[in-house]
Each structure stands twice: as structure tokens, then as C-alpha cells.
C-alpha positions in Angstrom: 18.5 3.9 17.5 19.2 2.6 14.6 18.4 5.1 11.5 15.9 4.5 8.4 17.5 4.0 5.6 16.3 6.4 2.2 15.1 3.7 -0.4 13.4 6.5 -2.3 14.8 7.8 -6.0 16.9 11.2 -5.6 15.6 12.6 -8.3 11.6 11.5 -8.7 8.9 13.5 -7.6 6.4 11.2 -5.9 3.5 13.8 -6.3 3.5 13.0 -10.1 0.8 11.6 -12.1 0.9 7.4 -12.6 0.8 4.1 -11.1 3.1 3.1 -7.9 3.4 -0.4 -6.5 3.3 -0.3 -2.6 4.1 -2.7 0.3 3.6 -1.9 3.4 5.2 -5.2 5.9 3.9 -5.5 9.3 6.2 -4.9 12.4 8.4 -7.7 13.2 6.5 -9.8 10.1 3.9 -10.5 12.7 0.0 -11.5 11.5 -1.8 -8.6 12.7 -4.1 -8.6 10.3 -5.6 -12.1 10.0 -9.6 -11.4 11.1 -8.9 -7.6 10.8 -8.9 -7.3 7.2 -11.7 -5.8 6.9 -10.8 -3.0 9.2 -7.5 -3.0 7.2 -9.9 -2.5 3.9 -12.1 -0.3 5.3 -9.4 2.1 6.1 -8.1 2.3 2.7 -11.2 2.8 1.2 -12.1 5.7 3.6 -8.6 7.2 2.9 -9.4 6.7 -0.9 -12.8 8.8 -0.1 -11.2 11.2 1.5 -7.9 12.4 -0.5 -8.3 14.0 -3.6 -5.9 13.2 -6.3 -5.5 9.3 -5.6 -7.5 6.5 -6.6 -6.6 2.2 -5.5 -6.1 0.3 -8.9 -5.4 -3.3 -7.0 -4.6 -4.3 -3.7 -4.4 -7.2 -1.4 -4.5 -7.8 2.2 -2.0 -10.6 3.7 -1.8 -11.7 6.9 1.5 -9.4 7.4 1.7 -7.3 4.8 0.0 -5.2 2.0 0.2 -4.9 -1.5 -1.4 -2.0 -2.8 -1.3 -0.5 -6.5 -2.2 3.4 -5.7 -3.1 5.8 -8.9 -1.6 9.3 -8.6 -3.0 12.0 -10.8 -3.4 15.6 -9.7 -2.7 14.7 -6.2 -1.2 17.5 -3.9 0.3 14.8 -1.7 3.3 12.9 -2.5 3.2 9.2 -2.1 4.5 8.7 1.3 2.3 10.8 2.9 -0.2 9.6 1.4 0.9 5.7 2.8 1.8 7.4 6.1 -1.8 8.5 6.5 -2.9 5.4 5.7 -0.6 3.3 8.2 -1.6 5.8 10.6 -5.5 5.1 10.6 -4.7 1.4 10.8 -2.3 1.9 13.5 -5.2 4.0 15.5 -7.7 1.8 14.5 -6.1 -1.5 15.7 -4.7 0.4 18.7 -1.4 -1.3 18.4 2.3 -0.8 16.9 1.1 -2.4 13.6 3.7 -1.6 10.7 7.6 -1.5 10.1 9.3 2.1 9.4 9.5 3.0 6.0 7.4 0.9 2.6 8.8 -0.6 -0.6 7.7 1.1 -3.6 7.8 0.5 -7.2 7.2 3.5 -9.7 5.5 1.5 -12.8 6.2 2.8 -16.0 4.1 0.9 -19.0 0.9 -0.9 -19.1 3.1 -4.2 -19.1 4.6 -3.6 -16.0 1.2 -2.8 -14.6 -0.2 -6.0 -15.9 2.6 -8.2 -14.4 2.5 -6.7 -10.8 -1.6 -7.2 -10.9 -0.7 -10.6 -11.6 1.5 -11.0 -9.0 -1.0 -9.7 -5.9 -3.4 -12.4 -7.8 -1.3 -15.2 -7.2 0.4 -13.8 -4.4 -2.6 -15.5 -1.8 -2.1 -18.7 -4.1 1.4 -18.8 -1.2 -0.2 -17.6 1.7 -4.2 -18.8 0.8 -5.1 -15.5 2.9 -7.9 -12.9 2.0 -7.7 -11.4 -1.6 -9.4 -8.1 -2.6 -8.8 -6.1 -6.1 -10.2 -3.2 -7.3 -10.3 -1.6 -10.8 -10.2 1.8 -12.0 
């Protein structure tokens, strides 16, 4: 088997406070998700209601992929727990190997790096005219 590669940075410590740019890519790029969205939603939502420490600044639901923005302050979980959890749920809920190992992250350091990745999940359906969702804090 071949073994995961660790895209993380050595030295950062995912459990502190601030804004992280998330994709999570569906296994084998396949379109699990197109009429389950809202499943997909609803998960991330319930994981949002259920974590403390976390809040969901933007995200967007494609047909084999996700794009989430996910706002750490306080949290006692580090970030990839806090994505495995959620590719968990949907992987119970769907009933089905839905995700590929591992997520790309993005630790976003200024408001104008924020601004440009919100703008890219808002034009990011413009490609793939799939199911757009955003959420403010």
C-alpha cells in the first residue's frame, strides 16, 4: 500500500486561532455528491453545532469536491480532526467510500487573502455550474 504523503507544515500548530482554506476531493474524482448535497450540508452544519471552538466562514459543495473556509478560535481540536470527523459523518451517512486520504489546506494569514479565496468558491461553480452555498460569520 502505497503511503500518505505529510502535506502539513512542520512547524504550525493547527489548533491555533484563524482562518484555514480546506478541500476535501472525492475518491477517485468521482460525483458522489450531485443530489446529496444537502446531506453533504447538513453534515457540516451538524458538525459546526456540535464542536466547540470552530465556526464555517464559506463553503461550497461541488459535485466531487469541497471547499470549505473553517474559523478556528479556542478550539481544542486541531484542524484535521476536525475535517476527519467531518468526512467521517459523510462517509456514514452516504454509506459508501466517499473521500480521498488526506485534504489540501491553506492557512490564511490577512483579510486579503481571505477575500481572494471567498472569491474563488464564488466563481468556482461559474466552471462546474453545480450547487453554491456560503455562509458568513
Amino acid at each position: 500500500m502505497k503511503a500518505i504523503k505529510d502535506i502539513r507544515l512542520k512547524s504550525y500548530n493547527y489548533k491555533n486561532d484563524g482562518y484555514y482554506f480546506v478541500t476535501a476531493i472525492c475518491d477517485q474524482r468521482k460525483n458522489y455528491f450531485i443530489g446529496k448535497e444537502n446531506l453533504v450540508e447538513s453534515e457540516l452544519k451538524n458538525l459546526s453545532g456540535a464542536l466547540q471552538g470552530f465556526q464555517i466562514d464559506f463553503f461550497i459543495i461541488m459535485p466531487n469536491h469541497v471547499h470549505i473556509i473553517f474559523v478556528l478560535k479556542d478550539s481544542q481540536l486541531a484542524l484535521s480532526e476536525i475535517v476527519r470527523r467531518f468526512k467521517a459523518k459523510v462517509t456514514y451517512t452516504l454509506k459508501q467510500k466517499v473521500w480521498q486520504p488526506n485534504f489540501y489546506e491553506h492557512v490564511i494569514r490577512n483579510e486579503k487573502a481571505l477575500g481572494k479565496i471567498r472569491e474563488y468558491i464564488l466563481n468556482n461553480p461559474q466552471e462546474h455550474i453545480f450547487k453554491f452555498k456560503q455562509f458568513y460569520i
